[in-house]
Structures are given as C-alpha cells and as structure tokens.
N, C-alpha and C positions, 0 to 999 in steps of 0.2 A: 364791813361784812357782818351780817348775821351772826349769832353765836353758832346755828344749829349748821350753816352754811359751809360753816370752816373744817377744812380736809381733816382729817383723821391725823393723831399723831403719828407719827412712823414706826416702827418696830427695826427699823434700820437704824446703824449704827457703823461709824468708821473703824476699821483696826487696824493695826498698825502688823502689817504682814511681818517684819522682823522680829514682834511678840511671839505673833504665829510660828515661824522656820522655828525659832529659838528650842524647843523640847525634841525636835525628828533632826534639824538641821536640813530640812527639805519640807517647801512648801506644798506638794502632792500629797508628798508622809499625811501634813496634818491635815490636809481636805479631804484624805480617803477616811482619816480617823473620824472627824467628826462626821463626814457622814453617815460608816457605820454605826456610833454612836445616835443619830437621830432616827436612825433604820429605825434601830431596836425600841429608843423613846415612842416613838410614832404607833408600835407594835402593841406593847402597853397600853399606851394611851387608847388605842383602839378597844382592844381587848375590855378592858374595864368599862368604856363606857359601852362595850356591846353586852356585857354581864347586867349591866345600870337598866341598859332601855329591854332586856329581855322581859324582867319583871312586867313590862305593859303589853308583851307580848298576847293574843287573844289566838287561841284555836280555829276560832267560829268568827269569821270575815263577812259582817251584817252592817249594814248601813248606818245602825242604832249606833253601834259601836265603835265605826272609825270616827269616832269624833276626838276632838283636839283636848289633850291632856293636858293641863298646866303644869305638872309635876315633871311630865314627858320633854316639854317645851323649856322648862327651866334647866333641867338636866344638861340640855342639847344645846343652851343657850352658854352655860357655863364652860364647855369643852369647847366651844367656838371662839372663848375669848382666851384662853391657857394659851401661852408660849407658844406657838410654833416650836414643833424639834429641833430643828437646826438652829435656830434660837438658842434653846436648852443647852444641846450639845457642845456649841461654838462656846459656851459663859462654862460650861461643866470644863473644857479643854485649856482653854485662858486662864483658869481658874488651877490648875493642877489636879482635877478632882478626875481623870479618868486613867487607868492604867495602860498600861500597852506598850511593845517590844518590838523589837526590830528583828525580823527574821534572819535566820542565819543558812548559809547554802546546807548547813546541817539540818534546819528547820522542815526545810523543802523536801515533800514527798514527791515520787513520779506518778 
C-alpha cells in the first residue's frame, strides 16, 4: 500500500473498565465524570479559538476581502488536530488529575 494511502492512526485506545469503576466504584460515576469534564474542555477550546479567528474578523463583507488567510487557515488547522475532549478528559480521569465527590442525600436540593 502506498504510504499516503494508509488509514490514519487511531486516536482510540483500549481501557481497562476496572481502572475506570476503580476511583467512583461505579462505572456511570465515571462516564458522566469525564463527560462533564470534556463538556467543559470542549467549551475552552472553543472559546479561545473563537477569540483567535475574531482578530480576522472584517466589518465590511466585499469580495476583495473574503479571500483565504494563511494565518486564519493555520490557526484552524492546528485546533483540528488537538485531542479531542473526551480524549483529554478520559487521560485527565485515568490519570488522577480531576477532582470530584460523590453526592450526598444532604447534597441534594429540591
């Protein structure tokens, strides 16, 4: 096979769900954890690069001027190949590096 032909590497990765349960003792606990956790990554991640491409932002929408940015294009290129969140999240949780509690019926508002 071609070099340029050959599938992509994966970004997937096996885990060991008993690593997973191990910190909640429930494996829901930790899938709702790290999804909030990617929530929020995801939210960032946005946010900055929408602060990033605002700079190109133009008032006046002329023909002259939608033209292709390199600077704009490399920006866009670089946040397309970052982690995925839940990527992030899942290695931040595996890892011990995220905090969080287990509610208590005391916790619980009506």
């Amino acid at each position: 096979m071609h070099p340029k032909h050959r599938a992509p590497k994966s970004s997937l990765s096996t885990r060991d769900i008993a690593k997973m349960v191990e910190p909640t003792d429930n494996l829901y606990k930790s899938v709702s954890i790290i999804s909030r956790r990617a929530e929020q990554i995801a939210v960032l991640v946005k946010e900055e690069l929408n602060i990033k491409l605002a700079d190109f932002a133009s008032s006046v929408d002329s023909l002259e001027e939608m033209h292709e940015n390199r600077e704009q294009i490399e920006i866009s290129k670089y946040y397309e190949r970052l982690p995925k969140p839940t990527i992030v999240a899942t290695e931040e949780f595996m890892n011990g590096k995220l905090r969080f509690h287990n509610r208590t019926e005391d916790d619980k508002t009506d």
